[in-house]
C-alpha positions as CSV (number, residue, x, y, z in Angstrom):
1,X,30.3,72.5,70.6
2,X,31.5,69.2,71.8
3,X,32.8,69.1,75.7
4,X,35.1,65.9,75.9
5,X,36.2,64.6,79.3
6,X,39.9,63.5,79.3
7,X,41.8,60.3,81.5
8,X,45.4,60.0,81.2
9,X,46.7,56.8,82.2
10,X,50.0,56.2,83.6
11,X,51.1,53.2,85.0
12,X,47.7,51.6,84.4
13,X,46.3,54.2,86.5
14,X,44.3,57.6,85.9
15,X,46.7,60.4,86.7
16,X,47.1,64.5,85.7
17,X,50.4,65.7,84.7
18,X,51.5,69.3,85.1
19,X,52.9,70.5,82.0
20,X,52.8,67.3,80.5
21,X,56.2,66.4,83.1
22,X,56.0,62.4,84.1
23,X,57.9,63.0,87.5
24,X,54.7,65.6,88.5
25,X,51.5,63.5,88.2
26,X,48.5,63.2,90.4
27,X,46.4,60.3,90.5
28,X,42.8,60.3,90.4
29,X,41.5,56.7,90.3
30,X,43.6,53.5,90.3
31,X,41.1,52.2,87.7
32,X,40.6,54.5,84.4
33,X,36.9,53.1,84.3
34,X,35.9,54.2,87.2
35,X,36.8,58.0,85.9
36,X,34.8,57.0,82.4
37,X,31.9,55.8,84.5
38,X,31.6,59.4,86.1
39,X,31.8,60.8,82.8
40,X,29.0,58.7,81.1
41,X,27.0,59.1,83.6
42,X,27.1,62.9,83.5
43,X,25.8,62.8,80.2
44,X,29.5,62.2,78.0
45,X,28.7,61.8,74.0
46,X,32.6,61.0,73.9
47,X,35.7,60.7,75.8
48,X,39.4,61.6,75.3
49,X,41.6,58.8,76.6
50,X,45.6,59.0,76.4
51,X,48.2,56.1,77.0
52,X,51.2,57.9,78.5
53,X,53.1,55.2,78.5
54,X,53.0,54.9,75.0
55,X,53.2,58.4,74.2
56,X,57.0,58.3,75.3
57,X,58.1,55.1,73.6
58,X,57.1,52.2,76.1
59,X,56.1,48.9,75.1
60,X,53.0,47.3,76.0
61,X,52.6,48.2,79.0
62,X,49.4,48.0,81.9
63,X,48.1,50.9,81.0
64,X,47.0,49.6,77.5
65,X,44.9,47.3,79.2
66,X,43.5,49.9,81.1
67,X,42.7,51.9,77.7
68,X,41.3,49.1,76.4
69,X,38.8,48.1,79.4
70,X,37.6,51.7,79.2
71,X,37.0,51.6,75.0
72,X,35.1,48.2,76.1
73,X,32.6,50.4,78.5
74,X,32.3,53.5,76.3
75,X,31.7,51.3,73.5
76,X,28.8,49.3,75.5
77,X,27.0,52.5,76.4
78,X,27.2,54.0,73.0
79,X,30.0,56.7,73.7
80,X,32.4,57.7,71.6
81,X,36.1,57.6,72.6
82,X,39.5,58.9,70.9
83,X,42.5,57.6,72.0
84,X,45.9,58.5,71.4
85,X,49.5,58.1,72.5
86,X,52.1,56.1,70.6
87,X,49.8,55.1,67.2
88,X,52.7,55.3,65.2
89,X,51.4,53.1,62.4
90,X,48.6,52.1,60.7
91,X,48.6,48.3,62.4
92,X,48.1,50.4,65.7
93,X,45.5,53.0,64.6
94,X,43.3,49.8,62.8
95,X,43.7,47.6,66.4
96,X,42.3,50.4,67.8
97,X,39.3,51.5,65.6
98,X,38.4,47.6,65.3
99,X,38.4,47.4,69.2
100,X,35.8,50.0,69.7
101,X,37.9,53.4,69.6
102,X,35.9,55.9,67.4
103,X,38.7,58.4,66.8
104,X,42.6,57.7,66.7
105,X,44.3,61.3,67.7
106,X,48.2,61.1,65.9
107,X,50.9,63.2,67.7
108,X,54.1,62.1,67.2
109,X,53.7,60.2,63.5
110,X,51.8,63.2,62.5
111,X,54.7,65.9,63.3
112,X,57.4,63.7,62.1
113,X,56.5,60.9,59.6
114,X,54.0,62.8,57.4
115,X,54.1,60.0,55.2
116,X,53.3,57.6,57.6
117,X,50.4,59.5,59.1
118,X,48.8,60.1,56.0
119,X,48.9,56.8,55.2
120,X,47.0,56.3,58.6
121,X,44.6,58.6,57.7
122,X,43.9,56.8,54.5
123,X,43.4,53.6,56.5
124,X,41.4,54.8,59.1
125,X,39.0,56.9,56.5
126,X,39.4,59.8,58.5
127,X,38.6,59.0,61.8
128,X,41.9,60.6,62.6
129,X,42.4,64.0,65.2
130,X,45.8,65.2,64.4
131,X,47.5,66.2,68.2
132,X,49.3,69.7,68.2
133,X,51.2,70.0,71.4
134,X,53.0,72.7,71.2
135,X,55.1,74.8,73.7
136,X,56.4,78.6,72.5
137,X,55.6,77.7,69.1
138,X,57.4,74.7,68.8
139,X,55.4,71.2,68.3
140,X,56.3,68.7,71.4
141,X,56.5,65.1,70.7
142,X,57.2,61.5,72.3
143,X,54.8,62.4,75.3
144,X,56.4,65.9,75.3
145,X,60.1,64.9,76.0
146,X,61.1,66.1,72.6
147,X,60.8,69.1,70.3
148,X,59.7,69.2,67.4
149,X,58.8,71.5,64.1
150,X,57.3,74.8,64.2
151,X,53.6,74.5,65.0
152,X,52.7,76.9,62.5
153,X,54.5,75.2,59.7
154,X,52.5,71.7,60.8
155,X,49.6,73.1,60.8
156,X,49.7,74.1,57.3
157,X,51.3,71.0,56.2
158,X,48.2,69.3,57.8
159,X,45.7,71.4,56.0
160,X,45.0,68.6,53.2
161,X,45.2,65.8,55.3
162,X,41.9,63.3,55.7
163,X,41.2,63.8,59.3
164,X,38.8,65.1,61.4
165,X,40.4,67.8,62.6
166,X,42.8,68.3,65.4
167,X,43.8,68.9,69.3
168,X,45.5,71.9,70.4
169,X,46.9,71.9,73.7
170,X,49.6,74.5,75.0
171,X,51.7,72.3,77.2
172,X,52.9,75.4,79.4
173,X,49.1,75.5,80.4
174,X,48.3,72.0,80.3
175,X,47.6,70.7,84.0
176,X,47.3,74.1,85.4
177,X,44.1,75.3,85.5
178,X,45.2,78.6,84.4
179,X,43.0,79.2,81.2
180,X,43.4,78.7,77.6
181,X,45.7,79.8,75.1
182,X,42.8,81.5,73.2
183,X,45.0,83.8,70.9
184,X,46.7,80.4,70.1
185,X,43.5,79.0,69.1
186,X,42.1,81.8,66.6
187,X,45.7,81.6,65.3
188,X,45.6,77.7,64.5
189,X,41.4,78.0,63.9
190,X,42.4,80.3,61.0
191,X,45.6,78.7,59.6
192,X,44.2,75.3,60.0
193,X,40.5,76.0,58.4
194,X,39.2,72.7,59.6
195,X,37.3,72.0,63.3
196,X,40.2,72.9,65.5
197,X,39.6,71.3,69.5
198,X,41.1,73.0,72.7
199,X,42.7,71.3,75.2
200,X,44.9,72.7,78.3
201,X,44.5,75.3,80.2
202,X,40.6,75.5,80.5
203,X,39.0,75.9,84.5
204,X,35.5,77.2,84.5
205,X,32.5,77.3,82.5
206,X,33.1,81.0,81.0
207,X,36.5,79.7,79.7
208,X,34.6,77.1,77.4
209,X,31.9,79.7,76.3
210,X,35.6,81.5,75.2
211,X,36.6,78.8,73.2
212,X,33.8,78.7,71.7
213,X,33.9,82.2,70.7
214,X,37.2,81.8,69.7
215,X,36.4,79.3,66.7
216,X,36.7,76.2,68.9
217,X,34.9,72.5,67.5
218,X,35.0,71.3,70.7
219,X,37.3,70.8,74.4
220,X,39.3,68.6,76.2
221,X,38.6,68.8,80.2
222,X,40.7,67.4,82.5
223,X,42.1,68.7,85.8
224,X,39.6,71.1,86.1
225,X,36.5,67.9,86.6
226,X,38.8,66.1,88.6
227,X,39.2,68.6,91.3
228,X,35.5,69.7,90.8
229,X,36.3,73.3,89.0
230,X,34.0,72.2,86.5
231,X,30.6,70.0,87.1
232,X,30.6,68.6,83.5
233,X,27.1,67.8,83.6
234,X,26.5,71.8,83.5
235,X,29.2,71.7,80.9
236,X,27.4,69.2,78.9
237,X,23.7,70.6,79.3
238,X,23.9,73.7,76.7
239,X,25.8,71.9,74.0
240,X,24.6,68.5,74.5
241,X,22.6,68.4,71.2
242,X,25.3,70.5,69.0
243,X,28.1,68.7,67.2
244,X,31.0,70.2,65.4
């Protein structure tokens, strides 16, 4: 099982949100490289990096840049990195995946263009993580401002997609520290069929050995590294050498 170290980036700076609110962030590092640094030197085969700024609609913004100089470091050490937040097209997701980015993750396109994303997925060959933010059931999109469909019905739609797999995170948990929505998980794992990741929620090393359990590819760490819950090189030690 994969264990993937997360920045969000807001502002051009490395920040967590609570429940995915933008008025409730705490900032980590004013530079988003120095955060990847940490993680590569721990032992990181990839990193999960998120625009913010995009994910709600913004134009180009400083925080791009700040994406892009940590794609340029992971990239020169021979980490992977998926990014997502606002790859709405397939001119977007290619800019990405030529500038280093190993996986584009598709949130908003993927829950309400499915036309558009799948034409992503063609483009990309795959190298695609579909984003399932979901809160009570119902998918959350443009940086989880917005509803959207029901997550069960995406997830089925999804099924025959050519991607990767994809990200669930339980916004009500996300930020919070307060463990995983493992029944969500087996419920997606099983609906979904393909390498499902967990994201939100997760605060110690027993809750990853749970996701595990529960069918999980892979998770997405955040919060829980920053404020030293987790030591990710103890994370990393026992699946460094297994893959999805």
């Amino acid at each position: 099982m994969l264990v993937i170290p997360a920045i969000d980036v807001l502002d051009g700076r490395c920040v967590r949100l609570r429940q995915g609110e933008y008025g409730d962030a705490t900032l980590y590092e004013d530079d988003p490289a120095d955060a990847a640094r940490r993680f590569l030197d721990a032992g990181a085969a990839r990193i999960h990096v998120v625009d913010l700024d995009a994910a709600r609609g913004l134009p180009m913004t400083e925080s791009a840049n700040a994406v892009a100089r940590v794609v340029a470091l992971c990239a020169g050490m021979g980490c992977e990195v998926q990014v997502g937040g606002g790859i709405r097209s397939v001119e977007a997701a290619l800019s990405w995946l030529r500038m280093g980015v190993s996986i584009v993750v598709l949130g908003s396109v993927a829950a309400r263009d499915p036309d558009v994303a799948i034409g992503i997925c063609e483009a990309a060959g795959g190298r695609v993580l579909l984003g399932l933010d979901v809160r009570r059931g119902v998918a959350q999109v443009q940086g989880w401002t917005e509803d959207g469909a029901s997550a069960v019905e995406l997830v089925t739609s999804w099924r025959d997609w050519r991607a990767e797999g994809l990200v669930y995170t339980d916004t009500t948990r996300d930020g919070l520290m307060t463990g995983p929505d493992l029944d969500g998980l087996r419920t997606y794992c099983e609906l979904y069929t393909g390498p499902v990741f967990m994201s939100g929620g997760i605060s110690s090393l027993a809750e990853i050995a749970a996701c595990a359990d529960a069918g999980a590819a892979g998770v997405v760490v955040g919060k829980a590294l920053y404020e030293g819950r987790i030591d990710l090189t103890a994370a990393l030690h026992p699946v460094a050498n297994t893959a999805r």
